[in-house]
N, C-alpha and C positions, 0 to 999 in steps of 0.2 A: 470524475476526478479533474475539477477545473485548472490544478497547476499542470496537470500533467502533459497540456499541449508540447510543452517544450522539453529539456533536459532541467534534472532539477541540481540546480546550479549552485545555491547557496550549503554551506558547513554543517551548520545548526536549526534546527525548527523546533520550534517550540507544539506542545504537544496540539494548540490550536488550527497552525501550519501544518503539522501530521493529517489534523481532521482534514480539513480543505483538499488536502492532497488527495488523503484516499479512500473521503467521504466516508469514514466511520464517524463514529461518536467516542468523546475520551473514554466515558467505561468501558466500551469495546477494546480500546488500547490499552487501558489499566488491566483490563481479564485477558487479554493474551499474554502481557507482560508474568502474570504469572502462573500462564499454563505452558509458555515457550521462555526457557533459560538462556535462548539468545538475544531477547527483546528485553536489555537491562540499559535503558537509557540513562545518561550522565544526571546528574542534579546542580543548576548553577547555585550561584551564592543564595539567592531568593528560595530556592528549594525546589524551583519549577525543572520540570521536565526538558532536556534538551539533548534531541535525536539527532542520529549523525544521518548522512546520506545512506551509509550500510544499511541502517537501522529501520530506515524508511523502506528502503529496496526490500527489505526480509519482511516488514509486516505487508508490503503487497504480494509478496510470495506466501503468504499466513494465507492472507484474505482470497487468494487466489484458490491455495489447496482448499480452505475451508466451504468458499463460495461458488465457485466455477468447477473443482471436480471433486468437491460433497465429501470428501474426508472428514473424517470425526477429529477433532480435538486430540486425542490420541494417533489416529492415523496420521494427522500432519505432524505432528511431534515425533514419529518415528521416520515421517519421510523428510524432513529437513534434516533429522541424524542421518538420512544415508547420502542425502546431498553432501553434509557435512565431511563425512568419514570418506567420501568417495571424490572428494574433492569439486565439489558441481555446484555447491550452495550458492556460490559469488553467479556466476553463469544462469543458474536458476531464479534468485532473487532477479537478474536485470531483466528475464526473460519475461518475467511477471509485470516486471513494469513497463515493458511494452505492450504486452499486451492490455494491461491497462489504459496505459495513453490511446493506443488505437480504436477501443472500445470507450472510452471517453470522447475521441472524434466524432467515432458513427452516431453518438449520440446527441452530439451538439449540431451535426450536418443534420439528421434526422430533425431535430428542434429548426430548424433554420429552415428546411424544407415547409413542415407544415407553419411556418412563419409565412412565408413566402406565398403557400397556397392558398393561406386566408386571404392573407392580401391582395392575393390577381380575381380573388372572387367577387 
């Protein structure tokens, strides 16, 4: 997740910005969008997609349930209803995106390590 170093700072991202963020592919975004009825991004004048900060933070709490602990499609869609209902969704979605940023680090330290080891060799 190469933005994810930091806080992601900016309003609006375009669905490209999405990708970069949280290294999916747009049809991965497009097929969440309508298997999760929280992931209803605005449409500017052009027609294009433009995700809010929430919106971001909830598809790495998707990509999370789906990738990191193997929920089905169904199972995440009934575990963000109980975030939802239970009041935790906001908490859970930022939890997700730290844990992605940090998991974005070890991966870029990782790449830098065997950068490094090539080169002292």
């Amino acid at each position: 997740m190469a933005g994810a170093r930091g806080e992601l700072v900016q309003e609006f991202y375009s669905i490209g910005d999405v990708c970069t963020l949280t290294e999916l592919k747009p049809h991965v975004l497009r097929y969440w969008e309508s298997q999760f009825k929280l992931l209803n991004p605005a449409k500017n004048r052009s027609g294009n997609r433009v995700y809010s900060r929430r919106e971001v933070e909830l598809i790495l709490l998707v990509k999370h349930l789906l990738y990191t602990e193997k929920y089905t499609i169904d199972g995440a869609r009934q575990k963000l209803d109980e975030h939802r209902k239970g009041g935790s969704l906001r908490p859970a979605a930022r939890a997700a995106l730290e844990v992605e940023a940090l998991e974005s680090l070890e991966r870029e330290l990782a790449d830098l390590q065997a950068l490094l080891d090539d080169t002292l060799r």
